[in-house]
C-alpha positions in Angstrom: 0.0 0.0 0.0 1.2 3.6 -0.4 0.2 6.6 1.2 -1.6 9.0 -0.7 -2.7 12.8 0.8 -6.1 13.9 0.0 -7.1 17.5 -0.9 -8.9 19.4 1.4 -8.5 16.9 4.5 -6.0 16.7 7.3 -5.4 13.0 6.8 -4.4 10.5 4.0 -5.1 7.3 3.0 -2.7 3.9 2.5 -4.4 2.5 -0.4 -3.3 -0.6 -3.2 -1.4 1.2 -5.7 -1.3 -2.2 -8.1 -1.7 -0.8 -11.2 1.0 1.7 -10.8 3.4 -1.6 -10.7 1.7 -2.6 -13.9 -0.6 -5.4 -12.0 -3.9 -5.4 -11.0 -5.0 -6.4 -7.9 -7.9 -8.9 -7.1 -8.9 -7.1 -3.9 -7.7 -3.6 -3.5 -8.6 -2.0 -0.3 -7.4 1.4 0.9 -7.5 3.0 4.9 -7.5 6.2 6.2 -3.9 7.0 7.2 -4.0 7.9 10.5 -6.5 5.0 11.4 -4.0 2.4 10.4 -1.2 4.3 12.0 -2.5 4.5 15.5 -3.6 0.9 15.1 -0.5 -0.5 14.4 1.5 1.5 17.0 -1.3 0.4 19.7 -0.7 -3.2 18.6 2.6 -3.1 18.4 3.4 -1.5 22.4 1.1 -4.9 22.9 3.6 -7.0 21.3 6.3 -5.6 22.9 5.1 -4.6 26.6 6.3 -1.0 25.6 5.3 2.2 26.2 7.7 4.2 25.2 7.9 6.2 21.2 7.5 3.6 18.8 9.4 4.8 15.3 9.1 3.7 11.7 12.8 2.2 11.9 11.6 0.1 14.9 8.3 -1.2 13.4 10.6 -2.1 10.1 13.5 -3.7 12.0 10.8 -6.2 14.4 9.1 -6.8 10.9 5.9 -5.4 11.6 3.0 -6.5 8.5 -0.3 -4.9 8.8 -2.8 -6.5 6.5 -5.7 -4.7 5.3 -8.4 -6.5 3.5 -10.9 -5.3 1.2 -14.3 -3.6 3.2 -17.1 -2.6 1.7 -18.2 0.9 -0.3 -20.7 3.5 1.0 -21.5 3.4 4.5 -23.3 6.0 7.4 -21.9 7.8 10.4 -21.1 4.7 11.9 -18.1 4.8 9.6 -16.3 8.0 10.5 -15.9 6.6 14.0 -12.3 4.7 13.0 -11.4 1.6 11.1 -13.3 -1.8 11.0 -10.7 -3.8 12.5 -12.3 -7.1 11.6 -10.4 -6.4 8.0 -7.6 -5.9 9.4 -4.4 -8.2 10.1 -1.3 -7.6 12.7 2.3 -9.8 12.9 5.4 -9.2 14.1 8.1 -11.5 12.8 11.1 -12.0 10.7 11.2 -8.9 8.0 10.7 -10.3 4.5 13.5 -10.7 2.1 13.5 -8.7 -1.3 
């Protein structure tokens, strides 16, 4: 996913950017940006008992993945309230190879 600012609003999104690689994706999804960050951050001071500032560099190094699968278009006010977790997907482990 890559981050992606929006006009006229104080966040952006993560969303699939698959066709920019030339592919298409069979489920893109995108999140609002801040949403996904605070989750991830909050999951990962779970993981690791900490409480202290949690960087980029450290979520990177402990291999961090966040998952986010496709949701559903449309919705009410029920949807500005933050991110339906249910689609989304935290691990920690060994970072990926290139």
């Amino acid at each position: 996913m890559y981050f992606a600012a929006r006009q006229a609003y104080t966040y952006g999104d993560y969303s699939c950017r698959a066709a920019a690689r030339g592919t298409t994706c069979p489920a893109p999804a995108a999140i609002r940006a801040d949403w996904l960050d605070e989750y991830t951050v909050s999951r990962y001071r779970e993981a690791s008992a900490t409480d202290g500032e949690v960087t980029r560099e450290q979520l990177l190094r402990d291999g961090v993945r966040v998952t986010v699968a496709k949701g559903r278009s449309g919705g009410g006010p029920e949807r500005l309230a933050g991110p339906d977790i249910s689609r989304l997907t935290f691990t920690v482990g060994p970072r990926p190879r290139p």
